[in-house]
C-alpha positions in Angstrom: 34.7 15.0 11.4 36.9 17.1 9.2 36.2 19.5 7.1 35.4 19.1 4.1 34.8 15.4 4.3 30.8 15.0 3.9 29.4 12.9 7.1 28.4 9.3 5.8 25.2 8.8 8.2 22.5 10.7 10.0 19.1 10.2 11.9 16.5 12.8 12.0 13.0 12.8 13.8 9.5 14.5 12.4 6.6 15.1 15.1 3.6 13.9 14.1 0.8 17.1 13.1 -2.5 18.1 13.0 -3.3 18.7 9.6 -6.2 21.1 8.1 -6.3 22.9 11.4 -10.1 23.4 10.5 -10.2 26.1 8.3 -7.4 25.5 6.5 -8.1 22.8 4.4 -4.7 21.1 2.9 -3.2 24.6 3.7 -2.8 24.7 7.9 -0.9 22.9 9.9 0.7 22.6 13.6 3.3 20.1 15.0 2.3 17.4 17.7 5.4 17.0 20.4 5.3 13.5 21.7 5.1 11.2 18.7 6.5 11.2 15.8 9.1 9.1 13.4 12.7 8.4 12.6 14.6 8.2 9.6 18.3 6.9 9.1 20.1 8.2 6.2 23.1 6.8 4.5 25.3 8.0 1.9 25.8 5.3 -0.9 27.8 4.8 -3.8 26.0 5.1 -6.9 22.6 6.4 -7.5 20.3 4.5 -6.2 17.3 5.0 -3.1 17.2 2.1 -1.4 14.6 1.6 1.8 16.2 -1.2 3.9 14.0 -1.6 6.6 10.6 0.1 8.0 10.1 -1.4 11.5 6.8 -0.4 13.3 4.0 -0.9 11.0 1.1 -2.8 11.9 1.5 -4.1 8.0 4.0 -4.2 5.4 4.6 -0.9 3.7 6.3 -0.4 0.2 9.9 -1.0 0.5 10.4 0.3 -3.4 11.6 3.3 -3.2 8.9 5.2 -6.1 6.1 4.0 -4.0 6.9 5.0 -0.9 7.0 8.6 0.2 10.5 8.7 2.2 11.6 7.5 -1.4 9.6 9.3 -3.6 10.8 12.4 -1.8 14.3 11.4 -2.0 14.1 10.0 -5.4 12.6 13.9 -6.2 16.0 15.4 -4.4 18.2 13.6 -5.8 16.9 14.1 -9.3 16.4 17.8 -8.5 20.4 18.4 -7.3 22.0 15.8 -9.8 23.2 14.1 -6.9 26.0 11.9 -7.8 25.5 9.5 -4.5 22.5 7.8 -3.4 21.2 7.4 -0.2 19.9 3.9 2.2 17.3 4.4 4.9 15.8 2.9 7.5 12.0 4.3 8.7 11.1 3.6 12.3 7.5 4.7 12.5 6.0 5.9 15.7 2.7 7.6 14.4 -0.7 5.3 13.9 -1.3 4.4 10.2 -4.5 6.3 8.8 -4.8 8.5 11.9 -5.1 12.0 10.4 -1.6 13.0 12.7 -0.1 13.3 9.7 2.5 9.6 9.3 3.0 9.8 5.6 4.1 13.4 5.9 6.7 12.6 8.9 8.4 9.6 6.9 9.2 11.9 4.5 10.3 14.9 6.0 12.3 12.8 8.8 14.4 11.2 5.7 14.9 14.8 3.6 16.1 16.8 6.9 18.4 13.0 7.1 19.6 13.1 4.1 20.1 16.9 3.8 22.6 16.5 6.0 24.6 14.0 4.2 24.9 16.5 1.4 28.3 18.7 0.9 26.2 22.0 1.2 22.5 21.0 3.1 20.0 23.2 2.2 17.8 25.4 4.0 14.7 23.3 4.9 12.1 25.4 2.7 14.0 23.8 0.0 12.9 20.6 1.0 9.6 21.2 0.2 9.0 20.7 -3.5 10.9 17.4 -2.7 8.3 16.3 0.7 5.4 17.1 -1.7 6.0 14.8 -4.2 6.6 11.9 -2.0 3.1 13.1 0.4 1.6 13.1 -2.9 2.3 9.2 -3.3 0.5 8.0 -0.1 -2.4 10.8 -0.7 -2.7 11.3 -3.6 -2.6 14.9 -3.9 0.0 17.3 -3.5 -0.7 19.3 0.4 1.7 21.0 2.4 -0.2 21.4 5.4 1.5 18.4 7.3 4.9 19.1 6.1 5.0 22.6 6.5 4.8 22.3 10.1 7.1 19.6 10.1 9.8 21.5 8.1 9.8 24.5 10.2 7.8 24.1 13.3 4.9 25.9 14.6 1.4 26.8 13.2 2.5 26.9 9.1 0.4 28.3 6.5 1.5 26.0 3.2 0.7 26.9 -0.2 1.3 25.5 -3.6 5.1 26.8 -3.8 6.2 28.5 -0.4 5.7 27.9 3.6 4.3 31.0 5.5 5.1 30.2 9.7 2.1 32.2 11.6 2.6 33.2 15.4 0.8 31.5 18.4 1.3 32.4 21.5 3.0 30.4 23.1 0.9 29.4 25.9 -1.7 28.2 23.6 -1.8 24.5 23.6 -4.0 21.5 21.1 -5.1 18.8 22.6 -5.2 15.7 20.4 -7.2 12.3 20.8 -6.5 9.4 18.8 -9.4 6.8 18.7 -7.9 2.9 18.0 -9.5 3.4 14.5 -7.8 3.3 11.0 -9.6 5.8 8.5 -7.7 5.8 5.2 -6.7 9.4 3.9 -8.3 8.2 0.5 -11.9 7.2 1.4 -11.6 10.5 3.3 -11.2 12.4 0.1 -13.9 10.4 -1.6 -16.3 11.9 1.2 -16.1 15.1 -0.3 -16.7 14.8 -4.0 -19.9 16.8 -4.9 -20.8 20.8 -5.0 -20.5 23.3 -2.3 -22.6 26.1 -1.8 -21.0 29.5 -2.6 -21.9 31.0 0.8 -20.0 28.0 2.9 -16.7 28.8 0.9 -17.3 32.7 1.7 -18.3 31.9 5.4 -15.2 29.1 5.8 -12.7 31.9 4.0 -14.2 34.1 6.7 -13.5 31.5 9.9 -9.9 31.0 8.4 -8.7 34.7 8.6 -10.5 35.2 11.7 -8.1 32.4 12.9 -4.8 33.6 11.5 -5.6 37.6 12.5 -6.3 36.0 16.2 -3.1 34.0 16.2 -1.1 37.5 15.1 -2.9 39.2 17.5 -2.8 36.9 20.3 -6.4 36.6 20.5 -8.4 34.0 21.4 -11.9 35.9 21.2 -11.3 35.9 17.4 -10.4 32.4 17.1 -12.9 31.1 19.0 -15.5 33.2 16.3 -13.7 31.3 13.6 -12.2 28.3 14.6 -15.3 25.9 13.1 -14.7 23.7 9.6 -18.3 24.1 7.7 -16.9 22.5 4.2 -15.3 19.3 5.3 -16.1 18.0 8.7 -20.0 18.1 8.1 -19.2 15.4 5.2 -16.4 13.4 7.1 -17.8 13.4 10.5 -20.0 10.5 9.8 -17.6 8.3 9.3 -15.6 8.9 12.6 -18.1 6.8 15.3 -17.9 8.8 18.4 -16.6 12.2 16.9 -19.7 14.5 18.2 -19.4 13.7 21.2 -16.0 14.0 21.3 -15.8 17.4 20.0 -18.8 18.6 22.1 -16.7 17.3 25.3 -13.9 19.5 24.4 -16.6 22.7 23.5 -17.5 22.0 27.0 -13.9 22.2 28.3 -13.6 25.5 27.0 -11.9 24.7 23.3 -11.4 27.4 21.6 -12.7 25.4 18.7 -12.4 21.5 17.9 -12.6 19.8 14.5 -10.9 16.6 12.6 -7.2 16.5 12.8 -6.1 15.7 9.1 -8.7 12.8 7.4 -9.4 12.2 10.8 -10.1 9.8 13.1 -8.5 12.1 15.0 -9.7 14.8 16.9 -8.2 17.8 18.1 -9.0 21.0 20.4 -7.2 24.2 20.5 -7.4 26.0 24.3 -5.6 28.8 25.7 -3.1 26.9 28.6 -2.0 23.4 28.9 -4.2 23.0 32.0 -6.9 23.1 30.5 -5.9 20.5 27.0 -5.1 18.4 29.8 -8.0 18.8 31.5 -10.3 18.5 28.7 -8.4 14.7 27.6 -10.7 12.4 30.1 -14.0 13.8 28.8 -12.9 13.8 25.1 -11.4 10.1 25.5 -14.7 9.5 27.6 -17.0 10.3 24.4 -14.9 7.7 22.1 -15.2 4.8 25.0 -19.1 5.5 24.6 -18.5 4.5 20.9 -16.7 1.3 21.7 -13.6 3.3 21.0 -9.8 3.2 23.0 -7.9 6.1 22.9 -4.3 7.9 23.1 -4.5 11.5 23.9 -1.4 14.0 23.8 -1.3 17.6 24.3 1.6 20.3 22.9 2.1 23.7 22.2 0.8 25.0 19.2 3.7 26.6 18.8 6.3 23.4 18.7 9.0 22.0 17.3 9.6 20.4 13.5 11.8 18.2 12.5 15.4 17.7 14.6 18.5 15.9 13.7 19.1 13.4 16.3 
């Protein structure tokens, strides 16, 4: 490619995440190696976002651009820069609709980091973030970073209203996730928790989520096992996830550091100190959603993983 001559096409993969993290309600987030999905940008003439194909869906997602949040978030950076060109994608989607591992949020992050690189100067990927939250707030709803931080820079990502804070993990430190064969819509997941909270749970849940964060900067785990526990949200969402007790009491057992909903759930996920033990933890987590009539994919990563990458 010479110089100078912007590059015409280019694929980019997002990881799936674990959103929430917990404590951190729409502000915490950690990649998920193993799954994820990819984007194909184009460069085209003329201004326009076209979607030309979304293959892996178990139904028919929106294919115009405004309702869909690859295109809303393109539509958002091309309006932003002025852009003179337009792009065409293609979404291949590897992560479960409605799974709380975060799929809305890696559509639209794999087609900005895509299409950043089609432009004639890409921009740093914090940059990209005003753009990925208006097109998460199309499938959500609401306008929460804590899937596409992680996604944008890797690693545990504390994301608030205007910038994206990365937080150290060791390294070793590993998160287990289990994903039960069951669709929960981010939506009704939201509805769960309309109604008043008690003053003390928000004092007692501010207090869990910088016990968290000063354990990951220090390294540790005695602190985040004091604060890794979610007492706003999962006591209203838990009962509609069939199974999850049991599944996060398996993972207690295993010796979690702490276990909660991944995202709007169904998901589950468990934070431990090696990889040994996430993987040795998966049978008896998987085990409590087979009770419920449930199947199950489990995958285990470093906390501390990668974001997006241009394939």
């Amino acid at each position: 490619m010479s110089h100078g001559a912007p590059q015409r096409q280019a694929t980019a993969f997002s990881p799936a995440s674990v959103g929430n993290v917990a404590v951190g309600f729409d502000i915490l987030g950690h990649p998920l190696a193993g799954v994820g999905d990819t984007v194909t940008a184009r460069r085209i003439d003329g201004g326009e976002i076209r979607i030309a194909a979304i293959r892996g869906a178990p139904f028919p997602l929106p294919l115009e651009a405004a309702r869909n949040t690859a295109g809303a978030a393109l539509l958002a950076m091309r309006e932003a820069l002025a852009l003179p060109f337009g792009f065409e994608i293609e979404i291949d989607k590897g992560i479960a609709l409605g799974s709380g591992m975060g799929g809305s949020a890696a559509s639209c992050v794999a087609a900005l980091v895509a299409a950043n690189a089609l432009l004639d100067t890409p921009l740093p990927r914090q940059a990209l973030y005003p753009f990925a939250l208006a097109g998460e707030a199309v499938a959500s709803g609401g306008r929460h970073g804590d899937n596409l931080g992680p996604m944008l820079l890797g690693g545990l990502v504390l994301a608030t209203a205007d910038r994206l804070v990365r937080i150290p993990v060791p390294e070793h430190w590993h998160s287990l996730l289990v994903h039960p064969e069951a669709v929960l819509e981010t939506r009704r997941a939201r509805e769960a928790l309309a109604g008043s909270y008690e003053l003390k749970d928000f004092v007692e849940q501010s207090a869990n989520l910088a016990l968290v964060l000063a354990g990951c900067h220090a390294g540790d785990a005695t602190l985040v096992r004091a604060g890794l526990r979610d007492v706003l949200v999962e006591p209203r969402r838990a009962p509609l996830i069939a199974g999850f007790d049991a599944a996060k009491a398996a993972a207690l057992d295993a010796g979690a550091m702490g276990a909660s909903i991944s995202g709007a759930g169904p998901s589950v996920f468990a934070w431990f100190e090696s990889r040994e033990r996430a993987e040795a933890a998966a049978p008896a987590v998987q085990a409590a959603f087979a009770a419920a009539g449930l199947e199950s994919q489990s995958w285990v990563s470093a906390i501390d993983s990668p974001g997006a990458v241009l394939r």
